[in-house]
Each structure stands twice: as structure tokens, then as C-alpha cells.
N, CA, C and O atoms as a printed pandas DataFrame, in Angstrom:
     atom_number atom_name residue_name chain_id  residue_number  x_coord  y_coord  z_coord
0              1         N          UNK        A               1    0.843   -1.174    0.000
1              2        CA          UNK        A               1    0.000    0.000    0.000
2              3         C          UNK        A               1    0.898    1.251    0.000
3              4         O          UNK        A               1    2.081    1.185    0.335
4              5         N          UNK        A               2    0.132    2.714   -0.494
5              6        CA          UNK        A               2    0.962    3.462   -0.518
6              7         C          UNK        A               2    0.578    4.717    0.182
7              8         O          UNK        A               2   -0.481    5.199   -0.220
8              9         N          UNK        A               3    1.185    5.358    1.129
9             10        CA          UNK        A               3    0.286    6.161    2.013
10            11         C          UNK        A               3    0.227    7.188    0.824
11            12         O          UNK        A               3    0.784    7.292   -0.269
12            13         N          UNK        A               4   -0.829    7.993    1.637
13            14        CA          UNK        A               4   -1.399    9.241    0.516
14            15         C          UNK        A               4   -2.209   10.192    1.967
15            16         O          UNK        A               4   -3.111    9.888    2.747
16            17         N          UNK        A               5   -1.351   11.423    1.801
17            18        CA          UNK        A               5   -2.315   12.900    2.513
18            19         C          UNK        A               5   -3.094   13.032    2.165
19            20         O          UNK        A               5   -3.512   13.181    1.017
20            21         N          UNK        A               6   -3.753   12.999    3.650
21            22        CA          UNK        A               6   -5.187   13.463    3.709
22            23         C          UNK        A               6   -6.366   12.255    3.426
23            24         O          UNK        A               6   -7.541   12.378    3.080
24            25         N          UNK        A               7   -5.481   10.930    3.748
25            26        CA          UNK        A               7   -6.204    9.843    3.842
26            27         C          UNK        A               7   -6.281    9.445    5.028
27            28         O          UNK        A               7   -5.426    9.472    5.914
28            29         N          UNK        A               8   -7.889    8.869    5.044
29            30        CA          UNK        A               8   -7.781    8.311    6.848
30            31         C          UNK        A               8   -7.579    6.836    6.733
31            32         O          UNK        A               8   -7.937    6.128    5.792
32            33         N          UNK        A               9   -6.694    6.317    8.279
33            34        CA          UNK        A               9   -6.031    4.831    8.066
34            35         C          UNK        A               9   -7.030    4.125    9.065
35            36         O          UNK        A               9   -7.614    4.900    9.822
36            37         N          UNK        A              10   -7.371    2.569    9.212
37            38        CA          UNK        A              10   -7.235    2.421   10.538
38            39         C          UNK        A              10   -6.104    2.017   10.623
39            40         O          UNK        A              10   -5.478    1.650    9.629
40            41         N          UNK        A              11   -5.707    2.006   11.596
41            42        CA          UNK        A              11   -4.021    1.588   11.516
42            43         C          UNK        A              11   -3.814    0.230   12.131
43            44         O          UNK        A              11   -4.393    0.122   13.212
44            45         N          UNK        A              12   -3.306   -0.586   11.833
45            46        CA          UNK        A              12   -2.653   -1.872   12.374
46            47         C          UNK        A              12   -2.713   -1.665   14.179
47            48         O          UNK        A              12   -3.108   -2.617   14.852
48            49         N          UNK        A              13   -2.416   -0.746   14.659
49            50        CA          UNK        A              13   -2.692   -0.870   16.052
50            51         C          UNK        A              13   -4.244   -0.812   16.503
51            52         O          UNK        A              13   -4.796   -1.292   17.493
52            53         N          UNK        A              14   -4.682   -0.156   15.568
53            54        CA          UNK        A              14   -6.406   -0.046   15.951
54            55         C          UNK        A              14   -6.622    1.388   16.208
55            56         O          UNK        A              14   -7.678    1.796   16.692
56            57         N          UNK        A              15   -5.802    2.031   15.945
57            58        CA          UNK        A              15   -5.963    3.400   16.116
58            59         C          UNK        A              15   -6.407    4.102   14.955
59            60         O          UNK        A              15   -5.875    3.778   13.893
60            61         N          UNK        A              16   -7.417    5.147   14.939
61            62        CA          UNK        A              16   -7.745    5.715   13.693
62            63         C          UNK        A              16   -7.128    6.933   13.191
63            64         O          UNK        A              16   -7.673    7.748   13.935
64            65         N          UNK        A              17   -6.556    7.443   12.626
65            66        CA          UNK        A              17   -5.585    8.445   12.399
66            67         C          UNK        A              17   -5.732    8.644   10.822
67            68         O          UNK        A              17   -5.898    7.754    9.987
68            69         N          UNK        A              18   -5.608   10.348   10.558
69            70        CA          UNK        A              18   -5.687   10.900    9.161
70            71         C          UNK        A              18   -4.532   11.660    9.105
71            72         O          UNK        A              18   -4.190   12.603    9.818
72            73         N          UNK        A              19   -3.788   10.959    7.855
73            74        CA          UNK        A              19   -2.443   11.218    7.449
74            75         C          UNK        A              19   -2.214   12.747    6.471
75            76         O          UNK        A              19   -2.226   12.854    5.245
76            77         N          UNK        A              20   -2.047   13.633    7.334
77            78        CA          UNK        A              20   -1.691   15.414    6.838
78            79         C          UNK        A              20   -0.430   15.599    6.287
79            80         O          UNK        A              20   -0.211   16.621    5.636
80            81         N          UNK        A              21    0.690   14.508    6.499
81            82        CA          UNK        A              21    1.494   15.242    5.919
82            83         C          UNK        A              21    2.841   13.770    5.899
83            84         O          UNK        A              21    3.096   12.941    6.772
84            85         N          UNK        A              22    3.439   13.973    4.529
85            86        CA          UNK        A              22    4.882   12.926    4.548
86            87         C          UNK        A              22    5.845   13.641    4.583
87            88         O          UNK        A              22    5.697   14.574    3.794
88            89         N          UNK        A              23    6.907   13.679    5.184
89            90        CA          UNK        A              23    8.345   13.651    4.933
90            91         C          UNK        A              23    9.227   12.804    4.746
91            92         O          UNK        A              23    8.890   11.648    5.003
92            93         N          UNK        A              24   10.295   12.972    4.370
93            94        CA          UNK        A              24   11.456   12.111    4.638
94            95         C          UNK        A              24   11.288   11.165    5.765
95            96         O          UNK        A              24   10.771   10.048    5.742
96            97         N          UNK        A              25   11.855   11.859    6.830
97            98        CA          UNK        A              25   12.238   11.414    8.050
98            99         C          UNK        A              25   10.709   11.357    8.892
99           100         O          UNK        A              25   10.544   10.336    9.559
100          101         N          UNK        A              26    9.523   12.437    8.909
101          102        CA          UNK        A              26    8.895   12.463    9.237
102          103         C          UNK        A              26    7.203   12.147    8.832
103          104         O          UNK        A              26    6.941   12.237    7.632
104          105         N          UNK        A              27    5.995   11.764    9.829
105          106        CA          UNK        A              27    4.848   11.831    9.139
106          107         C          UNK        A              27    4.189   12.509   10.417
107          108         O          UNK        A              27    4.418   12.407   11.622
108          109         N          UNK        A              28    3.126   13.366    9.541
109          110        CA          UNK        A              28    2.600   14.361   10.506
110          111         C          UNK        A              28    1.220   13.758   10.384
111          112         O          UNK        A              28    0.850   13.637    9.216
112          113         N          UNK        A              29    0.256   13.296   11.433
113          114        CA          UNK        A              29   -1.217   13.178   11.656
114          115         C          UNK        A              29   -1.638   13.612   12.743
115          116         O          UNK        A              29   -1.145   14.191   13.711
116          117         N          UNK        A              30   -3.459   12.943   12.195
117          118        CA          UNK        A              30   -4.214   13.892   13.178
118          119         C          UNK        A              30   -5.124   12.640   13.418
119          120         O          UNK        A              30   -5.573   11.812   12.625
120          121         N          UNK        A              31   -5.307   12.844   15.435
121          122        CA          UNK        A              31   -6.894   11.513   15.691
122          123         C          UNK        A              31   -8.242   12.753   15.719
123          124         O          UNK        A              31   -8.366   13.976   15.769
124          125         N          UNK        A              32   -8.952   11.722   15.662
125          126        CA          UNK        A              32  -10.778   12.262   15.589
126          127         C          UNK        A              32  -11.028   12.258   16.935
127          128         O          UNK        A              32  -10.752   11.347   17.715
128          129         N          UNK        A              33  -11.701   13.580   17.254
129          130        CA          UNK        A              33  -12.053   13.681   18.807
130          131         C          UNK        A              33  -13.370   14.041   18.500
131          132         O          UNK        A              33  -13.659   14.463   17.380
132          133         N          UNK        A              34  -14.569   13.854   19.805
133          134        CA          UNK        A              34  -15.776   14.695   19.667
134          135         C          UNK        A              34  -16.531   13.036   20.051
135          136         O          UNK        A              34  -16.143   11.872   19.954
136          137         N          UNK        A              35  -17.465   13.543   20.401
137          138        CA          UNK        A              35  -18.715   12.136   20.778
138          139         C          UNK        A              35  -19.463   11.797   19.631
139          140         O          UNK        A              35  -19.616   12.591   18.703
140          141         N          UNK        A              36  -19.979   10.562   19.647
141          142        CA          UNK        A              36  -20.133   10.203   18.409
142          143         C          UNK        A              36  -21.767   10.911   18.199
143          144         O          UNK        A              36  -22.558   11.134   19.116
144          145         N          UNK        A              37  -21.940   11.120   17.045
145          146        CA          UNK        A              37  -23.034   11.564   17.003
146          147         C          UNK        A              37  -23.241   12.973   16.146
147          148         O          UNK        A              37  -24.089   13.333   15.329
148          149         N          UNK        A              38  -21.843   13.717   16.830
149          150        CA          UNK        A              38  -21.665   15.115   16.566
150          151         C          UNK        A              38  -20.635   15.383   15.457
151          152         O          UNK        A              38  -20.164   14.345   14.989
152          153         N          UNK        A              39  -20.292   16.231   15.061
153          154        CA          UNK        A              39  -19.629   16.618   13.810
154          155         C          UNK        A              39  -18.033   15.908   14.008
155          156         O          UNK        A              39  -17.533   15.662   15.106
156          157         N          UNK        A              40  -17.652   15.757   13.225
157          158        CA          UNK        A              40  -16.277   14.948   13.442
158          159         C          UNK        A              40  -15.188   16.030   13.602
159          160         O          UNK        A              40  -14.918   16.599   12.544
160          161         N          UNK        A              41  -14.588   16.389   14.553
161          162        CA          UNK        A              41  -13.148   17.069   14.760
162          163         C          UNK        A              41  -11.728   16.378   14.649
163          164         O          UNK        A              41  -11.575   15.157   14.676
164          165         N          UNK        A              42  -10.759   17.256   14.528
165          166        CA          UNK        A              42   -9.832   16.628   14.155
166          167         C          UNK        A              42   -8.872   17.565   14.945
167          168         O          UNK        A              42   -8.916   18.795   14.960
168          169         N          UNK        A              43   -7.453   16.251   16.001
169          170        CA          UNK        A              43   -6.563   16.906   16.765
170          171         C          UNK        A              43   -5.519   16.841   16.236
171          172         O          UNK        A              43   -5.234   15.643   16.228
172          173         N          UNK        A              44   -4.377   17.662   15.555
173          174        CA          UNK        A              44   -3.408   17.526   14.964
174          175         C          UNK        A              44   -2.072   17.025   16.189
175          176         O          UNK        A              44   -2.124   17.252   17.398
176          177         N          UNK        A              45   -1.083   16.397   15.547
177          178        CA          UNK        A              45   -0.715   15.950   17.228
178          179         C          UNK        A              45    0.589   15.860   16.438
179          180         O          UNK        A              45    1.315   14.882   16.613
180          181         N          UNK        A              46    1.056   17.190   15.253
181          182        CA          UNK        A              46    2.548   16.970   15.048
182          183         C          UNK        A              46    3.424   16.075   14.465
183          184         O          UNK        A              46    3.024   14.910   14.469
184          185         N          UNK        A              47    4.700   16.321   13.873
185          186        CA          UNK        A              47    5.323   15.761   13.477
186          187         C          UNK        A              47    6.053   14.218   14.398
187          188         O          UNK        A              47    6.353   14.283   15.590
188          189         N          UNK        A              48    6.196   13.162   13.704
189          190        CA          UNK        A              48    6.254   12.324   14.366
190          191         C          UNK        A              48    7.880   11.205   13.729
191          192         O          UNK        A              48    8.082   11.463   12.542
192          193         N          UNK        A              49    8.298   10.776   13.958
193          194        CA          UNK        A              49    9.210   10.213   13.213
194          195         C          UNK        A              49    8.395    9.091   12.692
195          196         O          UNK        A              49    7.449    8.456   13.158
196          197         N          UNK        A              50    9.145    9.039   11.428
197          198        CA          UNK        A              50    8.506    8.125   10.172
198          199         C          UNK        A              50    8.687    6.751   10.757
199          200         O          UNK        A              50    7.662    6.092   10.932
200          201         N          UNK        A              51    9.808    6.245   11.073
201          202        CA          UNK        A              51   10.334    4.370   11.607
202          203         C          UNK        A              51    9.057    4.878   12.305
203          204         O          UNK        A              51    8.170    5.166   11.501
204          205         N          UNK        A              52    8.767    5.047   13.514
205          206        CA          UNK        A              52    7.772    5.091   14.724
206          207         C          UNK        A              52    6.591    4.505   14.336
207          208         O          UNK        A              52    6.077    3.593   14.983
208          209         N          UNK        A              53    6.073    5.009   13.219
209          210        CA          UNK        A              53    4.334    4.845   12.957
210          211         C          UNK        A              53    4.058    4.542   11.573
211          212         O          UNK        A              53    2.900    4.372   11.193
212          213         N          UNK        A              54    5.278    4.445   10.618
213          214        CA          UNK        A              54    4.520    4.147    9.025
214          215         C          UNK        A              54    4.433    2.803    8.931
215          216         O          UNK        A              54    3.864    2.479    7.889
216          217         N          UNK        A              55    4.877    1.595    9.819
217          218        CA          UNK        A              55    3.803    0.327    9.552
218          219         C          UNK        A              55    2.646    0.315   10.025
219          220         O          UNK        A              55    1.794   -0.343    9.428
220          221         N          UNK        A              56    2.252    1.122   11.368
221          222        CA          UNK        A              56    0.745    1.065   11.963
222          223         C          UNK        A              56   -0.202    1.569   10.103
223          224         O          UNK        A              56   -1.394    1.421    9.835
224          225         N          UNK        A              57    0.644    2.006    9.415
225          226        CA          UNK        A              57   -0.330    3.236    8.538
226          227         C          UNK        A              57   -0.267    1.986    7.379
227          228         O          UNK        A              57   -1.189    1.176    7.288
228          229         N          UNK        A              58    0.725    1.941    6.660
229          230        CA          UNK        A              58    1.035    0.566    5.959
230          231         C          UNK        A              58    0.448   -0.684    6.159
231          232         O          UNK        A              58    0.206   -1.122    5.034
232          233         N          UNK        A              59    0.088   -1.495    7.018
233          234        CA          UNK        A              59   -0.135   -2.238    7.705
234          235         C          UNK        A              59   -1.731   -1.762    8.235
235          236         O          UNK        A              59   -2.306   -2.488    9.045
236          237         N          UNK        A              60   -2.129   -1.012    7.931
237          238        CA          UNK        A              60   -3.219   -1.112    8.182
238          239         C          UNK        A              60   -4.390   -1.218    7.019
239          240         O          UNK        A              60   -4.433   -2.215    6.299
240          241         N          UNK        A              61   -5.315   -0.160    6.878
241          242        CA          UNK        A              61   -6.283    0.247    5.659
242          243         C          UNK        A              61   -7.465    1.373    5.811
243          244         O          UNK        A              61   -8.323    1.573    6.670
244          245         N          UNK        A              62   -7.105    2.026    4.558
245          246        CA          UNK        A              62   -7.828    3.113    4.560
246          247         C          UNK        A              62   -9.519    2.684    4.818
247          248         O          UNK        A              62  -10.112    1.606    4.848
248          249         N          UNK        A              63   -9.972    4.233    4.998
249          250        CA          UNK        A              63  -11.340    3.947    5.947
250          251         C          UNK        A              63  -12.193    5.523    5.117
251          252         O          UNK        A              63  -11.519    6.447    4.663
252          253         N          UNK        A              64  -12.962    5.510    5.103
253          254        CA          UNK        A              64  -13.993    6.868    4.949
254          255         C          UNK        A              64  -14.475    7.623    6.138
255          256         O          UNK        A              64  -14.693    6.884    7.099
256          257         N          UNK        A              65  -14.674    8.732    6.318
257          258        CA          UNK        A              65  -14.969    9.073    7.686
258          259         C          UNK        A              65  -16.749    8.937    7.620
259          260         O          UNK        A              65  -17.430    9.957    7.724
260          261         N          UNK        A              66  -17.214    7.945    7.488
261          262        CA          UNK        A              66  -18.276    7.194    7.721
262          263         C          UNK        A              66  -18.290    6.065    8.613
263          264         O          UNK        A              66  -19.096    5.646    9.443
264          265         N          UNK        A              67  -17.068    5.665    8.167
265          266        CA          UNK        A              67  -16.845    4.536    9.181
266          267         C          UNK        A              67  -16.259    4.662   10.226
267          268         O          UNK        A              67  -15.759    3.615   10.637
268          269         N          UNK        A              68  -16.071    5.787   11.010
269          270        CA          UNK        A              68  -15.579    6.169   12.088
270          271         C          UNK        A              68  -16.843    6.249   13.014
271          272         O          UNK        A              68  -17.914    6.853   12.966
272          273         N          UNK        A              69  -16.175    5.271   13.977
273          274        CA          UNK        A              69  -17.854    5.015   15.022
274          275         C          UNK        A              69  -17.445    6.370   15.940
275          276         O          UNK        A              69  -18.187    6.748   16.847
């Protein structure tokens, strides 16, 4: 698979996360906050090192924000 900004993952850990940004060294995302029901928000949470988290993203599969319970 090939990541792509501004796609949402679930990720191999089970975490749901939308991918804002690639670098080199780095990948920058954001999780969904807010109760379900209500409009979907989004917490940006910074640059992150790439080894750290691009198999959770790889390893996982993209999702629609429909399917975000």
C-alpha cells in the first residue's frame, strides 16, 4: 500500500488516524475527537518520526470518515 495525505487509516494498532502530511524522516497526523453523534473534529498531534508509525499506517487500511464510530 501506498500512504497518501489526507487519507484516513485504521491503523494496524487499531488506532484511527488521518495522514496530513509525509516527509522524509517524518509523518505528521491527526486523531478524531468529539462524541459520536456530533460533527467529526480533528486533533493535529505533530510531526512524528517516520520508523515510529509508518507500519501502523502501511499495515493497516484506509477507511472513509463514515466509518468512524
Amino acid at each position: 500500500m501506498r500512504l497518501i495525505e489526507g487519507v484516513i487509516y485504521l491503523c494496524a494498532d487499531g488506532e484511527i488516524r488521518r495522514l496530513d502530511k509525509i516527509e522524509d524522516d517524518f509523518l505528521s497526523y491527526s486523531l478524531p475527537i468529539g462524541k459520536r453523534g456530533s460533527r467529526l473534529a480533528w486533533m493535529e498531534l505533530g510531526r512524528t518520526k517516520r520508523y515510529q508509525v509508518e507500519s501502523d499506517f502501511l499495515n493497516g487500511k484506509q477507511i472513509s470518515e463514515d466509518e468512524i464510530e
